[in-house]
C-alpha positions in Angstrom: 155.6 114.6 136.9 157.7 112.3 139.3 157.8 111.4 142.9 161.3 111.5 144.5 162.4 111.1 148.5 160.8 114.4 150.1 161.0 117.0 153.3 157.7 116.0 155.9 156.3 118.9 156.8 154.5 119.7 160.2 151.1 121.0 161.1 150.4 124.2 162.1 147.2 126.7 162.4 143.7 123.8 162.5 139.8 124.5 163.2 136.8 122.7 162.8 133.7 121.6 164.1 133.5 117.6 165.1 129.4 116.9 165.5 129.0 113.8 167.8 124.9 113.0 167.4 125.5 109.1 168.6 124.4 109.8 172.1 122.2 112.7 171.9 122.1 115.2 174.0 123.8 112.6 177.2 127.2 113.5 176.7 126.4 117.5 177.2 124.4 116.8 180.3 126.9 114.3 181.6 129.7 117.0 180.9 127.9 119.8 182.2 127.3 118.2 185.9 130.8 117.2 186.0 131.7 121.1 185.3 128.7 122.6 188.1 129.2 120.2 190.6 132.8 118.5 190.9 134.4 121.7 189.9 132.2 124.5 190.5 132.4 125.7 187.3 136.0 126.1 187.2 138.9 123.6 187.4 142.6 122.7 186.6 144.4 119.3 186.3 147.7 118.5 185.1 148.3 114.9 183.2 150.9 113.3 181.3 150.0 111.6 177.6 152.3 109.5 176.5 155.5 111.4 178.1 154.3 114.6 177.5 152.9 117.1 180.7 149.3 118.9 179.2 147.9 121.6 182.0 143.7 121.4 181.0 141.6 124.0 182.4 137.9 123.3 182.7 135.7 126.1 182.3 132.4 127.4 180.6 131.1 130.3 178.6 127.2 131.2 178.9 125.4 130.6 175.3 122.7 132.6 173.4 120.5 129.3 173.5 117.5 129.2 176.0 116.8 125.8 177.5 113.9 123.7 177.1 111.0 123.5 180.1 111.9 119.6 180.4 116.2 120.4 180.8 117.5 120.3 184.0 119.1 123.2 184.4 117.2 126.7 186.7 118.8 129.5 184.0 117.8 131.1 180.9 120.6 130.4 178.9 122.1 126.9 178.4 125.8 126.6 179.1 128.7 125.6 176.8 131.5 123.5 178.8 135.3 124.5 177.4 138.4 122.8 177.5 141.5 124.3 177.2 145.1 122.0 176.8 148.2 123.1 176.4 151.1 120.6 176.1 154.8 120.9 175.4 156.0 124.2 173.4 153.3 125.7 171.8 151.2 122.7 171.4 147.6 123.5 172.2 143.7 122.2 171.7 140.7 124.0 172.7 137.3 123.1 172.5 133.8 124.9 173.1 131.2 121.8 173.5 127.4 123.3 172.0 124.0 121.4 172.4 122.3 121.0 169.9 118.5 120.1 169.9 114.9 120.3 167.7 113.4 123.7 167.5 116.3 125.9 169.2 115.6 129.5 170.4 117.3 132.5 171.0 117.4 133.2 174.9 116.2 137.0 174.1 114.4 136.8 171.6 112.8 133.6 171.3 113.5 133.4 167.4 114.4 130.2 166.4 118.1 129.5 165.2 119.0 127.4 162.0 121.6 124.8 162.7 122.6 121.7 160.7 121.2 119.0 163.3 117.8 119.5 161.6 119.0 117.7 158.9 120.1 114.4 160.5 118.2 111.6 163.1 118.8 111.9 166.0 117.9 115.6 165.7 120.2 116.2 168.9 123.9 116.1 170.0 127.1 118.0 170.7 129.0 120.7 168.4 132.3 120.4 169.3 134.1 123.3 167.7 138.2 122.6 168.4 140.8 124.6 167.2 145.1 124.7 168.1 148.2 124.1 166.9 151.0 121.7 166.5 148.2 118.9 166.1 147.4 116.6 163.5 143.5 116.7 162.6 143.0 113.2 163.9 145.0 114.1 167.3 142.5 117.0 168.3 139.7 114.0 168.1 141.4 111.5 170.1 142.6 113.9 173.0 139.5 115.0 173.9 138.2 111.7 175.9 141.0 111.8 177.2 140.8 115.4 178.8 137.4 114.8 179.8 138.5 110.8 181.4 141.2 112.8 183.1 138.9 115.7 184.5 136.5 112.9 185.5 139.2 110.8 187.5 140.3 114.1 189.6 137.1 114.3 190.4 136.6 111.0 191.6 134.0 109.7 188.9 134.0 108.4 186.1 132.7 109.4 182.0 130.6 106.5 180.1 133.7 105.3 177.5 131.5 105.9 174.2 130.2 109.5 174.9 133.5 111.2 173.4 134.9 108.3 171.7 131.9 108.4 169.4 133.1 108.3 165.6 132.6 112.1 164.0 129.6 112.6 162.2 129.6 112.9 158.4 128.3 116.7 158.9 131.7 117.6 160.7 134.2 120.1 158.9 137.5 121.5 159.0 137.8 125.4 157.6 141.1 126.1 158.7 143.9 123.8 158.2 147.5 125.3 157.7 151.0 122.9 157.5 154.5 124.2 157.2 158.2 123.2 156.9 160.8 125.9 158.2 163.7 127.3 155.7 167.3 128.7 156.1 166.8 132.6 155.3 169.3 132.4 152.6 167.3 129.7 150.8 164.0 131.3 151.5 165.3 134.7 149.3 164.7 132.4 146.2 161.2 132.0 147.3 160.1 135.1 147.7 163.0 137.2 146.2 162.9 138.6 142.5 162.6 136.0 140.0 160.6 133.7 143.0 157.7 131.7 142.2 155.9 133.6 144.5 156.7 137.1 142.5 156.5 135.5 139.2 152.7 133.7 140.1 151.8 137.2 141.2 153.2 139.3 137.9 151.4 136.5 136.0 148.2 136.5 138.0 147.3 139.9 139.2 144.9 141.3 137.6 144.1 138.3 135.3 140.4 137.9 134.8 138.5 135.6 137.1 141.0 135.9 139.7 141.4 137.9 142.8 145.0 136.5 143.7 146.8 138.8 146.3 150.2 139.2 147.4 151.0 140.9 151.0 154.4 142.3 151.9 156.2 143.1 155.3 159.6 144.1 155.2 158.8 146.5 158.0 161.1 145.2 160.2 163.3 142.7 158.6 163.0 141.6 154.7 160.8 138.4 154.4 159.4 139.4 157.2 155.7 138.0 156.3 155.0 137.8 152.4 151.7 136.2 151.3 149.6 135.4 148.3 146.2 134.5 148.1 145.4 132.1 146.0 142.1 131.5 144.5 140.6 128.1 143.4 140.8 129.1 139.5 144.2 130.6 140.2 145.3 127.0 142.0 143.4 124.8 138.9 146.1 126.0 136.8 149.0 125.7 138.8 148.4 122.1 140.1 146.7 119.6 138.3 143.5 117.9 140.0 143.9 121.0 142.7 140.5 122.9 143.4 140.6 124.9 146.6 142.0 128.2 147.3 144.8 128.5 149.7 147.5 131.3 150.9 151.1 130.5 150.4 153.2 132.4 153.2 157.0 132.9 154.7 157.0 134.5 157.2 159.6 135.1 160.1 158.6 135.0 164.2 158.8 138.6 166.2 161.5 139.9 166.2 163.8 137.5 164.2 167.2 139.2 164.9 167.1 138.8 168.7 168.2 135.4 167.5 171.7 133.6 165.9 171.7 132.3 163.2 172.1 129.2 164.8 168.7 129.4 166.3 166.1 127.9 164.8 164.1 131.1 165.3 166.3 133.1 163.0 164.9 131.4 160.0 161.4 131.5 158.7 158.6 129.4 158.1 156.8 128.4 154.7 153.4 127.7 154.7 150.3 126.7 153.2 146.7 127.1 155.1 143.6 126.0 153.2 140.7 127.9 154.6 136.6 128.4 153.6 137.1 132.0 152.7 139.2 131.4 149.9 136.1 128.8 148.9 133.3 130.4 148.7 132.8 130.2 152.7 132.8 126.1 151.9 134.4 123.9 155.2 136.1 120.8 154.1 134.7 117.6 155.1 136.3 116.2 158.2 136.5 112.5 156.7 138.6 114.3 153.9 141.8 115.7 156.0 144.4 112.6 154.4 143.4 114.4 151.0 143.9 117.9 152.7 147.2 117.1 153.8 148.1 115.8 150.9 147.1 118.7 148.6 149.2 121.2 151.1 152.1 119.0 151.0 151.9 119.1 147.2 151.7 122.9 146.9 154.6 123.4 150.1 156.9 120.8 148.0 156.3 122.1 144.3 157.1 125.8 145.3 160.3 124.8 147.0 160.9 122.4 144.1 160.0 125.1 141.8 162.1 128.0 143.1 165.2 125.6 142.8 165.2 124.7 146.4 166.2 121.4 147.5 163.0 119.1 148.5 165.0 116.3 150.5 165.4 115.8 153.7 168.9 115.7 155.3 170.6 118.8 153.5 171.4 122.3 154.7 168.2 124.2 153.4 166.0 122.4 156.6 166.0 123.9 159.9 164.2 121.9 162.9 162.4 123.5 165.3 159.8 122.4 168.3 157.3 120.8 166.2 158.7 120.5 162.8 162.0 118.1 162.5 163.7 118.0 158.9 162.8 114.5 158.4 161.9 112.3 155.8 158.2 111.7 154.7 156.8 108.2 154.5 155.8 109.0 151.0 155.8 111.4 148.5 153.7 113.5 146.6 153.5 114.5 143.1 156.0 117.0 141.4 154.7 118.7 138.6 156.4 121.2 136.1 157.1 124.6 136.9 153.8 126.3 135.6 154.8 129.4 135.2 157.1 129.4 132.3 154.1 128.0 130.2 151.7 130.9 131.8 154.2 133.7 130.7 154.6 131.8 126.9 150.9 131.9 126.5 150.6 135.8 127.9 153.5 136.8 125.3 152.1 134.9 122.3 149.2 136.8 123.0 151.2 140.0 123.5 152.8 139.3 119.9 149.2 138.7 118.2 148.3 142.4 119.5 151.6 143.8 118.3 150.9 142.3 114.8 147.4 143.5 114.5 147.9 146.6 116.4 146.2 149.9 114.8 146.9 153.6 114.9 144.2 154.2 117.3 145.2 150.6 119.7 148.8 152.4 119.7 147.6 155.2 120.9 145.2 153.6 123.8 148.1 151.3 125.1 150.8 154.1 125.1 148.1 156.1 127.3 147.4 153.7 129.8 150.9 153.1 130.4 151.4 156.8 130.9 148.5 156.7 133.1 149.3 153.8 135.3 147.7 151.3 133.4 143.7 152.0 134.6 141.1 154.5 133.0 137.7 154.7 132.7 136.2 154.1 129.5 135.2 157.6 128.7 138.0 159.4 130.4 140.4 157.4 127.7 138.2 158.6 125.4 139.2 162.3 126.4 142.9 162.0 126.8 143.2 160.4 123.5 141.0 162.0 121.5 139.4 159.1 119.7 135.6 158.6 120.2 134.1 156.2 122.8 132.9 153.5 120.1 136.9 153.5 119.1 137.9 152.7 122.2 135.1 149.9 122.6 136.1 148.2 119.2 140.0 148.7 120.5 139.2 146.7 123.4 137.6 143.9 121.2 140.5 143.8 119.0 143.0 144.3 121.9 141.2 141.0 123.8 143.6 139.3 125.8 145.9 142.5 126.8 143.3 144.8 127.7 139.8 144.4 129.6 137.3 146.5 131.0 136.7 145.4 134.2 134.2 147.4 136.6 134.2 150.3 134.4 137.9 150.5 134.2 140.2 149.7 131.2 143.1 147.9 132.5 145.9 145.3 131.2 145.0 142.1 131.9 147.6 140.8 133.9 150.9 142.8 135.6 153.5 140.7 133.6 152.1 141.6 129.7 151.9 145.4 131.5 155.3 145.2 132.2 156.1 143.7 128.7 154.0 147.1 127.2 156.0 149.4 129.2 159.3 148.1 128.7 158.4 148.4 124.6 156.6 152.0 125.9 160.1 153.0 127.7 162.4 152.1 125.4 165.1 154.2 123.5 164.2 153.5 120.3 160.5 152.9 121.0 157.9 152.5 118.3 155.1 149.8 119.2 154.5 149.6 115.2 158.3 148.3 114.6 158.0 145.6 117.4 155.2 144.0 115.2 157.3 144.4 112.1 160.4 143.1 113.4 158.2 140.0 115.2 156.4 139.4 111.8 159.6 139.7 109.5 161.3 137.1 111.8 158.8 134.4 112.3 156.7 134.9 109.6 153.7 135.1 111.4 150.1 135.7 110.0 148.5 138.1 112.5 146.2 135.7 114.5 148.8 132.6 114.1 150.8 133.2 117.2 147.7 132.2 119.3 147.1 128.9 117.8 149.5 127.8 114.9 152.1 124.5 115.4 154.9 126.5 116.5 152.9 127.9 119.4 151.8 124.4 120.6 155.5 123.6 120.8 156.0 127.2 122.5 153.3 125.6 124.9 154.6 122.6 125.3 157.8 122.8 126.2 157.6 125.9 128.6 159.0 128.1 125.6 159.5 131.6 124.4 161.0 133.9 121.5 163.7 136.5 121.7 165.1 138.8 119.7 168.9 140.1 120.2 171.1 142.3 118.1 174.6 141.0 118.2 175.3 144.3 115.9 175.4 143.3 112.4 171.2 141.9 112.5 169.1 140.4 114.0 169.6 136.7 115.8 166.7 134.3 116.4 166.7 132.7 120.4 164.4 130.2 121.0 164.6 129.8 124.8 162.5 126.9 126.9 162.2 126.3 130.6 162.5 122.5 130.0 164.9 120.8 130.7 166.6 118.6 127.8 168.8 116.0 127.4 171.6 115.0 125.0 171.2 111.7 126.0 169.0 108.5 125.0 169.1 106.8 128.7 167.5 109.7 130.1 163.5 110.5 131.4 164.1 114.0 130.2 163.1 115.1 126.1 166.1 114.7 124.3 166.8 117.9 122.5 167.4 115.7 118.9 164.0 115.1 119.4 162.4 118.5 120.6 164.0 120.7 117.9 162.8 118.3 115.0 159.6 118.3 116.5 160.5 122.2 116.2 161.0 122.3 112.5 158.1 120.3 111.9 156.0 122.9 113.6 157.7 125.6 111.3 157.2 123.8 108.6 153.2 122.9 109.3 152.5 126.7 109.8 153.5 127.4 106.5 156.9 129.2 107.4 160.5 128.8 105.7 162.5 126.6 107.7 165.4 128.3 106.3 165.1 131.6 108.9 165.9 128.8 111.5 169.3 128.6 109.7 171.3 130.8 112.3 168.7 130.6 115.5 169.8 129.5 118.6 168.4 127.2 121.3 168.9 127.8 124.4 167.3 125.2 127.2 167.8 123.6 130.6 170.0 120.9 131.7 170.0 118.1 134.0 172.4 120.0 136.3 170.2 123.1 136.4 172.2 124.8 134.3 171.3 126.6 130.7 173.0 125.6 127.6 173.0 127.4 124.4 173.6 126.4 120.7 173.0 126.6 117.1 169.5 124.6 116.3 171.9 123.3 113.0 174.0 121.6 115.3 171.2 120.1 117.5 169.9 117.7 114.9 
C-alpha cells in the first residue's frame, strides 16, 4: 500500500435528509407564512453567491399530514414549502421542508405515521430532504439560509439567523452520494475493455456465493456507452481493506456522445462511484460521516484507475476537465492497495486444481454435463441426463465444494471465471479432465487436498501468483507467473525477486516436494516499468 500525488475528483449525484429539531416546529411556521403571504404561494428571485447567478423558485407541495386543532393553518393537510436552485451549468439543490411533530396523522385516514422524531427531545422540527448535483454535501447545508435570507429580503422581511443555520441533527443521513472524475475514451477501454478490472471483478465474482454483484452493459449506441457493476458490501470487504458498504462502479458516456469532437469534453466519459442504501441493506449513512464517504469513493475511483494501468496523477493526458470536474491535484491522497484480483483468481484456480486431483468418474461426468448444459441444472434433472443416482450427485457436490454449489435448487459453478477454466479444459482438442489432474500432480507433486493450504500455495497467495503449464515440444516446462511486481534491486520498496524465489524453494521444500522439478521452471513477474520479465528460477538466486 502507498500514497502518491493523485487526480481530485468531483461530486456528482447527492440525497439526504438534514433533521433540524433546535427550534421546533418555528422555523416551518416562519417559512410557511413567508411562502402564503409575501409570495402567494409561488415566487422567483435571482441572486448572486459568491460570483455565481442561482435562479431559486419558491413553491410548495400539499402533504399527507393533517394539522393539529391548535396550528394555524384553515386546511386539512399541512403544507411542505420547496426550494428549488439552480446555479451555473448543471449545478442544482432542491429541498422539500416536512414538519414533524408528536402523534402525526394521516389526513385521510387518521392513522398515525411512524417517523424518527419520536425518538429525540424536542419531539418536533423540520425534515429537510435535499438532493442535486455538482455540490459538496456540506454545500447543500450551507446554501439553504441563504435561499431562504434571499427570498426573505425580496420580500421585504427578514428570517431569525438561527432557524436554518441550526447545526444538523445527529439523526440526519445521506443515501445517495455519487463522485466522479472524467476519462479520455481511449484510456477508459482499459477500464471496461477485456482484461479490465471491471470484467475481471465480474468473471471472478458472478455467481460467487454470498454475493449478488452485477454488471450492466450498453453498447447500444456507442461502446462504453454505460457499463456498471454492482457491488455488494462482502464483494467490496475483499477488494479494499477496511471498506464495508456496497457501491456501483460506472463509465458511462453523456447522450449522444458523437455529436461531439474529440476535443470536447463531452466526447469522453465519466467514471464513477455512487454509495447508496440499497446496496446496504436499505441503511442511510450518517450525515456527520460524509469526510469518510468521500474518502472511501475516492479510494475505490483511484484504485480501479490505478489498477487497470491508468495513470492516477493529475496533469497528464488521461484527464479531461469539464464544468464541474477540473483535472487537478487533490490536497491529499488516499490509500493504494494491490490489485486484488490476481490473488482472487490464484485462490479460485488452486481450488480448481484440488478438484482436478480428486476428481472421480462420476464428478467428471457431472462437470462435463453442466458445461454442455450451460453451467445450471436442477438437482434431479442432472440426475437424469447423467444417469447417476441423486445421492451421487449430492456426495459430488460435497466433494466438488468450491467449484460447484447448489444454490436455490440449482447446481451451478461457483463463480464465471473457474466455469470458464472447466470449459476451456471441456473444449479442448485433446480433452480429458482425468489427464489435467495427472499432468498437475506429476508436476508439482501435489497431495490431493495440498493445493488449498500447503507452503507453496501461501506463496501462490501472497504474491498474487499462479501455475502454468506449456509444451515447448519436447515436454513439459514449469511457469510460475505472479502479478507482483519484483525487483532486482536492494534500494528498492518493491520484493526483490532474490528474495521471493528463495522464499519459493522453501515453500517447495516445506510441502514435502523435490526441489529438483524446479530445476528448468521459469519465473515470470512484473517490473517496475510495468513490464513482464521472464527467466530461469536457477538464475534468480
Amino acid at each position: 500500500m502507498g500514497r502518491v500525488s493523485q487526480i481530485r475528483t468531483a461530486p456528482h449525484e447527492c440525497k439526504g435528509y438534514l433533521a433540524l429539531a433546535d427550534h421546533g416546529l418555528d422555523p416551518y411556521w416562519a417559512l410557511t407564512r413567508l411562502l402564503i403571504d409575501d409570495y402567494d404561494g409561488h415566487g422567483q428571485i435571482e441572486i448572486e453567491i459568491d460570483g455565481e447567478t442561482w435562479e431559486v423558485e419558491f413553491a410548495y407541495q400539499k402533504s399527507g399530514f393533517a394539522p393539529r386543532e391548535s396550528d394555524p393553518i384553515n386546511a386539512e393537510r399541512l403544507y411542505e414549502p420547496r426550494i428549488l436552485a439552480y446555479g451555473d451549468g448543471q449545478r442544482k439543490a432542491t429541498y422539500n421542508l416536512s414538519p414533524r411533530f408528536e402523534d402525526m396523522r394521516h389526513y385521510e385516514t387518521g392513522e398515525q405515521l411512524p417517523q424518527p422524531f419520536n425518538a429525540i427531545d424536542p419531539d418536533e422540527g423540520l425534515s429537510v430532504h435535499f438532493q442535486g448535483s455538482n455540490l459538496e454535501p456540506q454545500q447543500y447545508k450551507d446554501l439553504l439560509p441563504v435561499f431562504v435570507d434571499a427570498l426573505a429580503e425580496e420580500a421585504g422581511t427578514r428570517m431569525r439567523e438561527g432557524y436554518f443555520r441550526q447545526p444538523a441533527h445527529p439523526m440526519s443521513t445521506i443515501y445517495e452520494y455519487e463522485r466522479y472524475v472524467r476519462i479520455t475514451r481511449s484510456m477508459n477501454q482499459k477500464l471496461i475493455g477485456q482484461g479490465g478490472v471491471m470484467q475481471k471483478l465480474m468473471l471472478l465474482l458472478a455467481e460467487k456465493e454470498g454475493t449478488k454483484a452485477t454488471y450492466d452493459i450498453d453498447n447500444e449506441d456507442v461502446v462504453g456507452k454505460i457499463h456498471k457493476l454492482l457491488l455488494e458490501r462482502v464483494d467490496v470487504q475483499e477488494m479494499l481493506p477496511g471498506h464495508h458498504r456496497g457501491r456501483q462502479l460506472k463509465s458511462y458516456l453523456t447522450k449522444n456522445p458523437d455529436y461531439f469532437d474529440s476535443e470536447d469534453d463531452l466526447y469522453h466519459p465519466k467514471v464513477g462511484v455512487l454509495l447508496k442504501k440499497s446496496l446496504n441493506n436499505g441503511n442511510a449513512f450518517d450525515w456527520h460521516k460524509r469526510d469518510e464517504l468521500r474518502e472511501r469513493i475516492d479510494e475505490t475511483i483511484v484504485n480501479a484507475l490505478a489498477w487497470s494501468d491508468i495513470p492516477i496523477q493529475a496533469g497528464g493526458t488521461t484527464f479531461v476537465s469539464d464544468d464541474h470536474f477540473q483535472a487537478t491535484a487533490a490536497g491529499e491522497s488516499v490509500a493504494i492497495y494491490d490489485d486484488p484480483t490476481p490473488e482472487m483468481e490464484a485462490q479460485q484456480q488452486s481450488v480448481l486444481i484440488t478438484a482436478l486431483q480428486s476428481m472421480t468418474e462420476a464428478d467428471s461426468d457431472i462437470v462435463e454435463s453442466l458445461v454442455t448444459d450451460g453451467g445450471r441444472v436442477h438437482p434431479e434433472e442432472l440426475a437424469d441426463r447423467t444417469g447417476y443416482g441423486l445421492s451421487t450427485i449430492y456426495r459430488a457436490l460435497q466433494r466438488l465444494d468450491g467449484v460447484l454449489e447448489n444454490a436455490g435448487a440449482s447446481v451451478r459453478f461457483t463463480s464465471r471465471k473457474i466455469a470458464d477454466e472447466i470449459q476451456g479444459i471441456v473444449e479442448s482438442a485433446e480433452y480429458q479432465i482425468e489427464n489435467a489432474a495427472e499432468r498437475v500432480e506429476a508436476l508439482l507433486g501435489m497431495e490431493t487436498r495440498q493445493a488449498a493450504s500447503g507452503a507453496f500455495q501461501a506463496w501462490l497467495n501472497r504474491y498474487a501468483g499462479d501455475v502454468e503449464i506449456e509444451e515447448p515440444g519436447d515436454g513439459e516446462t514449469l511457469r510460475i507467473r505472479v502479478d507482483t511486481v519484483l525487483s532486482r534491486y536492494k534500494h528498492t520498496t518493491n520484493p526483490r525477486v532474490q528474495e521471493v524465489v528463495r522464499e519459493l524453494l522453501e515453500a517447495w521444500d516445506y510441502d514435502g516436494r523435490d526441489v529438483r522439478q524446479l530445476r528448468d521452471a521459469y519465473l515470470e513477474y512484473k517490473t517496475g516499468s510495468g513490464d513482464r520479465d521472464v527467466a530461469p528460477l536457477r538464475t534468480l538466486l
